[in-house]
mmCIF file of the C-alpha atoms, coordinates in Angstrom:
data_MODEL
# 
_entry.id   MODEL 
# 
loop_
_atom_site.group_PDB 
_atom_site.id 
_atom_site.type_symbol 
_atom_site.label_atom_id 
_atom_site.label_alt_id 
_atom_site.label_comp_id 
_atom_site.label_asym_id 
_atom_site.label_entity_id 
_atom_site.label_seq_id 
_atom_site.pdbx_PDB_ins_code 
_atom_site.Cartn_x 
_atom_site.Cartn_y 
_atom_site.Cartn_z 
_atom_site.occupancy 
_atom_site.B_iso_or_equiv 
_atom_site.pdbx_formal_charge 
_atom_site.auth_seq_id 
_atom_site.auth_comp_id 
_atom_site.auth_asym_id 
_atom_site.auth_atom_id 
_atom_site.pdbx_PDB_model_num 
ATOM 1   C CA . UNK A 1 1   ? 18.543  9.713   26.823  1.00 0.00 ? 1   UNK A CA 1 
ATOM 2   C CA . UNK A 1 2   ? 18.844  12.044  29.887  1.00 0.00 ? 2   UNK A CA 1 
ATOM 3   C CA . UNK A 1 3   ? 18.944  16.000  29.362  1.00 0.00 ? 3   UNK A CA 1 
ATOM 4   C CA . UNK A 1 4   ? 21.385  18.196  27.893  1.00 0.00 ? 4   UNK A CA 1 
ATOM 5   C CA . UNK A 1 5   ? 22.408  15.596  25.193  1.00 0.00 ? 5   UNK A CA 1 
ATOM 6   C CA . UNK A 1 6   ? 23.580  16.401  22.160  1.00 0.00 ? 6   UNK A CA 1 
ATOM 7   C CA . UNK A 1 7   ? 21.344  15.198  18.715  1.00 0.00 ? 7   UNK A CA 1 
ATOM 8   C CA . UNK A 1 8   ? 23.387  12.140  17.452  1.00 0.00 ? 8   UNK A CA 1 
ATOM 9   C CA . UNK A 1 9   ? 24.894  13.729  14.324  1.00 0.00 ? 9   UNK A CA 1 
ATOM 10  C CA . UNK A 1 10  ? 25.550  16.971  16.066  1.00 0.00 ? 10  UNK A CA 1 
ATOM 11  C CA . UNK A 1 11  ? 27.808  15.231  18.609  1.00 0.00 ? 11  UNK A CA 1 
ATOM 12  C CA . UNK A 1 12  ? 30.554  14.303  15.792  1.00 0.00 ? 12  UNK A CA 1 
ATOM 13  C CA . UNK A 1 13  ? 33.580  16.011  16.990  1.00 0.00 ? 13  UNK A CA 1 
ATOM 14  C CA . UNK A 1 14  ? 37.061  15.846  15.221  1.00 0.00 ? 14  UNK A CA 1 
ATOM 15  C CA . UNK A 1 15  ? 40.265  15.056  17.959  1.00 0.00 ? 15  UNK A CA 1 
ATOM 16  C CA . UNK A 1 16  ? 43.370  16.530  17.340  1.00 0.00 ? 16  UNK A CA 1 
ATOM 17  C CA . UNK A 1 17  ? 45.185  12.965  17.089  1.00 0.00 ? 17  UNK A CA 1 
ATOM 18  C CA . UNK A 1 18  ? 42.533  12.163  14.103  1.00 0.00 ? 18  UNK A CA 1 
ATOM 19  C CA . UNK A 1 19  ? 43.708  15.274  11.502  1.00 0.00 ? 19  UNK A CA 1 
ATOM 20  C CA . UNK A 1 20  ? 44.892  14.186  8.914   1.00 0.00 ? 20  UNK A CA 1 
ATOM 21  C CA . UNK A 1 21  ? 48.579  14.907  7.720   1.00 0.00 ? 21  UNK A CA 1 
ATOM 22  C CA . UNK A 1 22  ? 49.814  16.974  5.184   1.00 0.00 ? 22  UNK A CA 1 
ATOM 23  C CA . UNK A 1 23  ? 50.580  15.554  1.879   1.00 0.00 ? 23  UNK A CA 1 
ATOM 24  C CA . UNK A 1 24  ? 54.261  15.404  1.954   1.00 0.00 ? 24  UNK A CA 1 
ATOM 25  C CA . UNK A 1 25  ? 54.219  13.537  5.544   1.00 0.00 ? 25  UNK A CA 1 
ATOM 26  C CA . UNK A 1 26  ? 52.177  11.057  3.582   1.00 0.00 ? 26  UNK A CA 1 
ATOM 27  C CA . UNK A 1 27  ? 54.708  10.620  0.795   1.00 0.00 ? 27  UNK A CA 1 
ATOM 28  C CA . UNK A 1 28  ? 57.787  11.058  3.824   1.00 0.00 ? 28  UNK A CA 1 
ATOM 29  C CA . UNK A 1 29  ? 59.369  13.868  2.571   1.00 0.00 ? 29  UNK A CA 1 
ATOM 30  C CA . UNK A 1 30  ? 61.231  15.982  5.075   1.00 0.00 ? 30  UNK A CA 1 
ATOM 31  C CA . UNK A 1 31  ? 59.997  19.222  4.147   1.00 0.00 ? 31  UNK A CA 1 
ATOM 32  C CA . UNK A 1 32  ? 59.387  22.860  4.903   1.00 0.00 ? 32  UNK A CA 1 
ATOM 33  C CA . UNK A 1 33  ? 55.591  24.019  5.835   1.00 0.00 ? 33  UNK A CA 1 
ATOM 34  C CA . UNK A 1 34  ? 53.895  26.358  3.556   1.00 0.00 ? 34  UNK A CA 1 
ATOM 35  C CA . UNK A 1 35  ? 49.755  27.068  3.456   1.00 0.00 ? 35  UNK A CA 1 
ATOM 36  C CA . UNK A 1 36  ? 48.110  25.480  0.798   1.00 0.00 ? 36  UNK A CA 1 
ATOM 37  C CA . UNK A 1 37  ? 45.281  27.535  -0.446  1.00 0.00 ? 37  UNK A CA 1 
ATOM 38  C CA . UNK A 1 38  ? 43.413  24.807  -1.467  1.00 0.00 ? 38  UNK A CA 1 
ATOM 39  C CA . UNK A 1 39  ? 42.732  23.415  1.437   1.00 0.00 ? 39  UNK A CA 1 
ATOM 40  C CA . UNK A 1 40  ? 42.527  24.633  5.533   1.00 0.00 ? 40  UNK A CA 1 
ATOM 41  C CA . UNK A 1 41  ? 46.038  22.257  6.079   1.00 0.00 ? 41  UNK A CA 1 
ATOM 42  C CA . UNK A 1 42  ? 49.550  23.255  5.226   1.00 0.00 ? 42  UNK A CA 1 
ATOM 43  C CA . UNK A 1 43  ? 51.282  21.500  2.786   1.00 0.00 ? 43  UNK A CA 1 
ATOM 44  C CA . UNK A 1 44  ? 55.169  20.969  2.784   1.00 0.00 ? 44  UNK A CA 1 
ATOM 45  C CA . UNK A 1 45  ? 57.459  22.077  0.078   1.00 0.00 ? 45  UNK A CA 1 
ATOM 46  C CA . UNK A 1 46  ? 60.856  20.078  -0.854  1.00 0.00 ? 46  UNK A CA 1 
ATOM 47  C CA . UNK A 1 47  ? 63.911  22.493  -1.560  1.00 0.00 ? 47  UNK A CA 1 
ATOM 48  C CA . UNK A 1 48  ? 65.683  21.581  -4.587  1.00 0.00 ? 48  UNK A CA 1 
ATOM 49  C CA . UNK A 1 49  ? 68.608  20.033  -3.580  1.00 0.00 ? 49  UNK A CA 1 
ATOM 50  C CA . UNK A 1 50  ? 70.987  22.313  -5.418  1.00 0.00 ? 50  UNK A CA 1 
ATOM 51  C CA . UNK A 1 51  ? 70.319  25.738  -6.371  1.00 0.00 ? 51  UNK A CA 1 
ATOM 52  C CA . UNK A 1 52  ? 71.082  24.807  -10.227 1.00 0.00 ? 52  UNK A CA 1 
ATOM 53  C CA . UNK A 1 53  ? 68.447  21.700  -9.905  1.00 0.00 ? 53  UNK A CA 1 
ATOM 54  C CA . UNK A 1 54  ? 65.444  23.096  -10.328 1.00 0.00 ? 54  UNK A CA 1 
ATOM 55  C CA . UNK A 1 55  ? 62.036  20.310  -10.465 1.00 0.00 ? 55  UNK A CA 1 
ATOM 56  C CA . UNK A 1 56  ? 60.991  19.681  -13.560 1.00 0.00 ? 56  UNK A CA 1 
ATOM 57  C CA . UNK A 1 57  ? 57.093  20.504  -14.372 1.00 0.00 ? 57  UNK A CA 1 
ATOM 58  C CA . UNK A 1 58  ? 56.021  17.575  -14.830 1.00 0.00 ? 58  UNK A CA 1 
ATOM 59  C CA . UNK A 1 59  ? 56.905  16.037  -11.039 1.00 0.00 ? 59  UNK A CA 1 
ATOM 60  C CA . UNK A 1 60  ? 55.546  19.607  -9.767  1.00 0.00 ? 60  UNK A CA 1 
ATOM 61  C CA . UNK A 1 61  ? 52.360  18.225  -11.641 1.00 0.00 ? 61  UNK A CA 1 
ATOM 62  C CA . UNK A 1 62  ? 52.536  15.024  -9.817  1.00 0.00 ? 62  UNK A CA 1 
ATOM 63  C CA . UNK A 1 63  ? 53.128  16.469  -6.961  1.00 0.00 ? 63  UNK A CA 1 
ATOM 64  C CA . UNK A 1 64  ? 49.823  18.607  -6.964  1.00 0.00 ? 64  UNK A CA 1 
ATOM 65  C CA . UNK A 1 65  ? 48.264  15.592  -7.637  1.00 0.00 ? 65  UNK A CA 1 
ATOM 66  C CA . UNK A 1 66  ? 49.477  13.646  -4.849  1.00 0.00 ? 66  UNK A CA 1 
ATOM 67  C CA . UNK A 1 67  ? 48.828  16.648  -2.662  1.00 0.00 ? 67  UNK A CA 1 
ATOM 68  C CA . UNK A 1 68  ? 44.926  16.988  -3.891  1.00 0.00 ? 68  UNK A CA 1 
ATOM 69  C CA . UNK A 1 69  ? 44.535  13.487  -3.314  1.00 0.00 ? 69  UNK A CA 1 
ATOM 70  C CA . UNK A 1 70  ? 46.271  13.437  0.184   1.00 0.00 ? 70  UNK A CA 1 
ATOM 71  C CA . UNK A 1 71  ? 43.375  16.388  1.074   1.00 0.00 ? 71  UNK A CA 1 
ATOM 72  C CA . UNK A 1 72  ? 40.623  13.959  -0.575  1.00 0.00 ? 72  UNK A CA 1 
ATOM 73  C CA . UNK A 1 73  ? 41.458  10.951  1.051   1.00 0.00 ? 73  UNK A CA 1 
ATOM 74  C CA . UNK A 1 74  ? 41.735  13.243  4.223   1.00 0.00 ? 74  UNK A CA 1 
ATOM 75  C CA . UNK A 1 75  ? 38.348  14.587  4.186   1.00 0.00 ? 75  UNK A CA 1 
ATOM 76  C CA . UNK A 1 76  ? 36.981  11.115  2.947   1.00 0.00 ? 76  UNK A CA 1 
ATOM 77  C CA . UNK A 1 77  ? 38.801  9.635   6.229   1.00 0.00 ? 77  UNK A CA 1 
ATOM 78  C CA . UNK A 1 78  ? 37.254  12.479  8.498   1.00 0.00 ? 78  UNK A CA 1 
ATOM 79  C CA . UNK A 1 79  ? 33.756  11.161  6.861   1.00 0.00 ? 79  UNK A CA 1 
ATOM 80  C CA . UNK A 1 80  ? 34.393  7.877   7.391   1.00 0.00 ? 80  UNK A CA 1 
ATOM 81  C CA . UNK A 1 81  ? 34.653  8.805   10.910  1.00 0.00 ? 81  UNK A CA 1 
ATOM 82  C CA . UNK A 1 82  ? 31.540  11.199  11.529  1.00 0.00 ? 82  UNK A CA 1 
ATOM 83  C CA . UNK A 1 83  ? 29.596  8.272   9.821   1.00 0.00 ? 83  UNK A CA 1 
ATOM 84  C CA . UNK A 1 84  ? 31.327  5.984   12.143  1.00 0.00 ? 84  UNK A CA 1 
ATOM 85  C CA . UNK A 1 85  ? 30.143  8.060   15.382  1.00 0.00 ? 85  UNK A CA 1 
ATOM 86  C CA . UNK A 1 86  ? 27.130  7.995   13.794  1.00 0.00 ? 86  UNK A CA 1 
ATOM 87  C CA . UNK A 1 87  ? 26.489  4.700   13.520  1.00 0.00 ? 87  UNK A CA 1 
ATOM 88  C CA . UNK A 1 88  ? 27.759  3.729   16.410  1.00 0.00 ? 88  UNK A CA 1 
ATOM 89  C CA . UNK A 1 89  ? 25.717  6.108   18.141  1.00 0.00 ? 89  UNK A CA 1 
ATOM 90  C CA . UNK A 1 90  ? 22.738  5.187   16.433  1.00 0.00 ? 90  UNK A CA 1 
ATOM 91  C CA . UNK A 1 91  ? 23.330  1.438   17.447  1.00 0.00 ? 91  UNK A CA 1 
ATOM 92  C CA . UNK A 1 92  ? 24.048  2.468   21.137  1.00 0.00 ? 92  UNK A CA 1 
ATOM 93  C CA . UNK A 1 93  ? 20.521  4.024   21.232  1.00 0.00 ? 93  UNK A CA 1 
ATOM 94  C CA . UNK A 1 94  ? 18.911  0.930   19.482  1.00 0.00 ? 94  UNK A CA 1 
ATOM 95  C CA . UNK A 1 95  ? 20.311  -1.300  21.667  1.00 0.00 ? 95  UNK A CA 1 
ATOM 96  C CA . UNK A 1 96  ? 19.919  0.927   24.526  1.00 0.00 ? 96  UNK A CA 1 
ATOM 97  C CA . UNK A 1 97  ? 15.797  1.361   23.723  1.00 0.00 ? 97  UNK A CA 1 
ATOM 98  C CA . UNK A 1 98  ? 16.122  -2.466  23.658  1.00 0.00 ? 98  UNK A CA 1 
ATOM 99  C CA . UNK A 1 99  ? 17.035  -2.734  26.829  1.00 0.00 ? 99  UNK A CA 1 
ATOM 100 C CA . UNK A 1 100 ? 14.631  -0.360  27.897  1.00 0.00 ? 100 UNK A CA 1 
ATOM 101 C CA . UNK A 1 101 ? 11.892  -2.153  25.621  1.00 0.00 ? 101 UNK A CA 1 
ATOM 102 C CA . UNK A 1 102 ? 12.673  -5.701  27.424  1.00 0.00 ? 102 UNK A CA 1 
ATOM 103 C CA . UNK A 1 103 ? 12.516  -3.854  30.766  1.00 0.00 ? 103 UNK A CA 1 
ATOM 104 C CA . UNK A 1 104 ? 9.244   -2.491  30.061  1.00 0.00 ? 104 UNK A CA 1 
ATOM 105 C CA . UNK A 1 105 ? 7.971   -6.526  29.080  1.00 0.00 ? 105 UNK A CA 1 
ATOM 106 C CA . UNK A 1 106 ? 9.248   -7.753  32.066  1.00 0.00 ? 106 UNK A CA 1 
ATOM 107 C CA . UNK A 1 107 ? 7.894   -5.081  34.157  1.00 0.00 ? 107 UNK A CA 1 
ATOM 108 C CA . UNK A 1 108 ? 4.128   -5.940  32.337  1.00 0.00 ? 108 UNK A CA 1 
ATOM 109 C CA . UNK A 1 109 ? 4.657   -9.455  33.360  1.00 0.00 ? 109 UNK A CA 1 
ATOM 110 C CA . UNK A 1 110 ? 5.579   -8.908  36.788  1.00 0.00 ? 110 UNK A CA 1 
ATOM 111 C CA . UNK A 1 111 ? 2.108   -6.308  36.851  1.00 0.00 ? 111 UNK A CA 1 
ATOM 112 C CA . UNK A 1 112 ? 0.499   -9.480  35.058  1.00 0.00 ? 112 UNK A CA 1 
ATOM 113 C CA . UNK A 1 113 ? 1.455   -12.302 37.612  1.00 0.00 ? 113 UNK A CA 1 
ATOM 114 C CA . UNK A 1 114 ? 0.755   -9.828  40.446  1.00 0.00 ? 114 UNK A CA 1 
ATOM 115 C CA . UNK A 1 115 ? -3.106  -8.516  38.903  1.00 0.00 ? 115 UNK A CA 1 
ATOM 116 C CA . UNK A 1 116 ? -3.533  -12.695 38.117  1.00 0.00 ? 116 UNK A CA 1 
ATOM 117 C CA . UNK A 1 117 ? -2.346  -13.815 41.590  1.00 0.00 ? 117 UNK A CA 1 
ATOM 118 C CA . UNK A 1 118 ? -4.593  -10.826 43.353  1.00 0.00 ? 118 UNK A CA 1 
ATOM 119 C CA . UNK A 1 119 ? -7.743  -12.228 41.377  1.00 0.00 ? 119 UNK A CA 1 
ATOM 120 C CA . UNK A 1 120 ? -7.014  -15.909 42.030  1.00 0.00 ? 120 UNK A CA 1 
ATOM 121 C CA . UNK A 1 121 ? -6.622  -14.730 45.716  1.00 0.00 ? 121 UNK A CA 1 
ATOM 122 C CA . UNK A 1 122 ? -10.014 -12.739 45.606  1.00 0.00 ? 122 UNK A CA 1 
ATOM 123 C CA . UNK A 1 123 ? -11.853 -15.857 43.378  1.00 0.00 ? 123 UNK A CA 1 
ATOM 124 C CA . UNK A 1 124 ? -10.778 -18.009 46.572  1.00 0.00 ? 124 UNK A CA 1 
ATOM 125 C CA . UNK A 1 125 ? -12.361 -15.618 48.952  1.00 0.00 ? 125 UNK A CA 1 
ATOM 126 C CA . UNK A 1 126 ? -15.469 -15.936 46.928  1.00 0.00 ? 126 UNK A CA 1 
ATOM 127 C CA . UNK A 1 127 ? -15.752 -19.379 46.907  1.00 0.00 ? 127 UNK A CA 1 
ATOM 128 C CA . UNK A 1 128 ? -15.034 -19.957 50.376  1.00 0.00 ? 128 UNK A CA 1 
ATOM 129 C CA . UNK A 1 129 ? -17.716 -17.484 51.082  1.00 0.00 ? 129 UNK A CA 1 
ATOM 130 C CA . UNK A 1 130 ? -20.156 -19.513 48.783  1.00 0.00 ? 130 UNK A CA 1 
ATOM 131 C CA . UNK A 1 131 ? -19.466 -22.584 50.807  1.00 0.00 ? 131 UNK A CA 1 
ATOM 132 C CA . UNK A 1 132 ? -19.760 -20.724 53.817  1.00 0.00 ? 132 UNK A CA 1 
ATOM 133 C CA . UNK A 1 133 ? -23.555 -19.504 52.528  1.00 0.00 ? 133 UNK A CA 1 
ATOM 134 C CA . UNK A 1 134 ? -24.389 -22.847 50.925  1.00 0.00 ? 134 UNK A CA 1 
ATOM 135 C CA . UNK A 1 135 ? -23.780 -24.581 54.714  1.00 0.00 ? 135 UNK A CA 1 
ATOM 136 C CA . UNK A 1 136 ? -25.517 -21.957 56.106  1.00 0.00 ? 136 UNK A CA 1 
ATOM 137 C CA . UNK A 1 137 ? -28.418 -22.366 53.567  1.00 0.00 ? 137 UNK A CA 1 
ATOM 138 C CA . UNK A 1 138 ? -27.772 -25.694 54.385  1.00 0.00 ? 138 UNK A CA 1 
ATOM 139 C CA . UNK A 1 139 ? -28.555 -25.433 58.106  1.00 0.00 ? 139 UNK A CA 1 
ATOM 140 C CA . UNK A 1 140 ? -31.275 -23.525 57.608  1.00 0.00 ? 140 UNK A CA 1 
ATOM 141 C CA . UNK A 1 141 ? -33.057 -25.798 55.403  1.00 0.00 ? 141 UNK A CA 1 
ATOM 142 C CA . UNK A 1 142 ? -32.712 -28.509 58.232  1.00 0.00 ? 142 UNK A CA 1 
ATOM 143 C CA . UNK A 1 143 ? -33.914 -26.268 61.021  1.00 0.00 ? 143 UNK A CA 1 
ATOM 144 C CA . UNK A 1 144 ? -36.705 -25.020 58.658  1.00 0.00 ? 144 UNK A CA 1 
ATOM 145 C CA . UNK A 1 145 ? -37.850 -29.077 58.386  1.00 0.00 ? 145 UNK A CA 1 
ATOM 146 C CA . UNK A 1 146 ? -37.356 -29.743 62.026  1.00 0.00 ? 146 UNK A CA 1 
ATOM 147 C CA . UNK A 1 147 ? -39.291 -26.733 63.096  1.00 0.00 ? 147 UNK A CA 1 
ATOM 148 C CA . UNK A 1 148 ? -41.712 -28.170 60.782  1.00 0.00 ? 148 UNK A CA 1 
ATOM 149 C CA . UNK A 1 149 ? -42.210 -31.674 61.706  1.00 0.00 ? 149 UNK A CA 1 
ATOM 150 C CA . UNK A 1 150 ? -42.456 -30.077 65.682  1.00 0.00 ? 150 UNK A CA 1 
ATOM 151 C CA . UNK A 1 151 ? -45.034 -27.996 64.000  1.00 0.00 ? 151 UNK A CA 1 
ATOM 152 C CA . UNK A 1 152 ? -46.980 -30.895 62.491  1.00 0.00 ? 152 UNK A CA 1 
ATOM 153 C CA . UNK A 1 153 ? -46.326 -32.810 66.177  1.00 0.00 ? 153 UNK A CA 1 
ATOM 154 C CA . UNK A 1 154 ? -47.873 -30.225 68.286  1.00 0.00 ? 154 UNK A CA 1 
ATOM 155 C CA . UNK A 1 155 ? -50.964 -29.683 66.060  1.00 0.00 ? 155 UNK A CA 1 
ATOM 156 C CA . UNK A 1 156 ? -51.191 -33.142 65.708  1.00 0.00 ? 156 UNK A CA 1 
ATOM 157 C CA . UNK A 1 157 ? -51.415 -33.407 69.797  1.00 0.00 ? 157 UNK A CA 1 
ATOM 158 C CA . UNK A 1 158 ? -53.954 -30.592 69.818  1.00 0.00 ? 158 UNK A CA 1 
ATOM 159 C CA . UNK A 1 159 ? -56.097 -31.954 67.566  1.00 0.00 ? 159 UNK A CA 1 
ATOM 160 C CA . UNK A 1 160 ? -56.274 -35.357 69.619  1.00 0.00 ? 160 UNK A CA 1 
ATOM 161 C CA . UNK A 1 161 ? -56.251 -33.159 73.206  1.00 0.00 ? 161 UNK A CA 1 
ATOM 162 C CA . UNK A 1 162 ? -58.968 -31.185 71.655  1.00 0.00 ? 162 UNK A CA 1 
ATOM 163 C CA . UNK A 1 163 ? -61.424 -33.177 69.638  1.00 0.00 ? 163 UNK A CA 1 
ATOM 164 C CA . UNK A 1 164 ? -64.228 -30.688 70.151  1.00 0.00 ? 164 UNK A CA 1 
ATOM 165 C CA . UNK A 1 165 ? -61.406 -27.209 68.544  1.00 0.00 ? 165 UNK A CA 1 
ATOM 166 C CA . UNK A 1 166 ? -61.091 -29.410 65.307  1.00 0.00 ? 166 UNK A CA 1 
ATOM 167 C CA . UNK A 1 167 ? -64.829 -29.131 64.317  1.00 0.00 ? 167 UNK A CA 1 
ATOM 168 C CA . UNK A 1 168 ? -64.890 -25.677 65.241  1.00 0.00 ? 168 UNK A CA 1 
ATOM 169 C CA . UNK A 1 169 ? -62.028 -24.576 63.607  1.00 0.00 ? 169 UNK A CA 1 
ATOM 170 C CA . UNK A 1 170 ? -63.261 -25.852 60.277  1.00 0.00 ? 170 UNK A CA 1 
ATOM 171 C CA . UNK A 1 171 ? -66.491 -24.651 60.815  1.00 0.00 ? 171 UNK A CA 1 
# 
């Protein structure tokens, strides 16, 4: 999440198209607005439709009732909603850390592969600079018995040249 983001259940905002209606547009009466004290919306009134009809208690009654439960199913809507936002919210950022998550594995492997392939590349080095010292060594070892056997050749002809050095020598 970059900066100046909101916490996800301080984001839930209410638009104007998602207030609920008043009571008497949810029973379609064409009506007259009047605040309701029970709640922060307006509820409509219908006019009797003569002056000598009056409503009788009891549909004033039902009428209440259909108004407290227009205000209740209002506010359980509106929750419905935050939790909604919520939710979906709280999925975006799942999936979102997911996504970040698999980035993070693939970005390992690729560091992975690269580290193995530097270390098979350095091994090689290593081995061809074994060879290298084990031909060497190699070379050496056949100088060392060639300078040897010249060695064993020229002492060989001093010793006959100089019959008279050998008994002196090992005297």
């Amino acid at each position: 999440m970059g900066g100046g983001e909101k916490g996800i259940v301080n984001d839930v905002e209410t638009s104007p198209e998602e207030s609920c209606p008043g009571g008497a547009d949810l029973i379609g009466l064409d009506l007259i607005d009047t605040p309701d004290e029970r709640s922060d919306t307006q509820r409509r009134v219908v006019p009797p439709a003569s002056a000598s009809e009056s409503v009788p208690q009891a549909w004033s009654g039902l009428v209440d009732l259909v108004h407290a439960a227009a205000g209740r199913l209002c506010r359980t809507e509106a929750h419905v909603r935050d939790q909604d936002r919520f939710f979906r919210t709280a999925l975006q950022q799942a999936r979102d850390d997911a996504v970040l998550a698999e980035e993070h594995a693939h970005q390992a492997e690729r560091l992975a592969q690269e580290a193995q392939r530097r270390a098979e590349d350095r091994i090689a080095i290593v081995e061809a600079r074994v060879q290298a010292a084990e031909e060497r060594a190699r070379i050496a070892e056949a100088r060392a018995r060639h300078a040897e056997d010249w060695s064993t050749r020229v002492q060989a002809t001093i010793l006959s040249e100089f019959p008279d050095a050998a008994d002196r020598v090992a005297a």
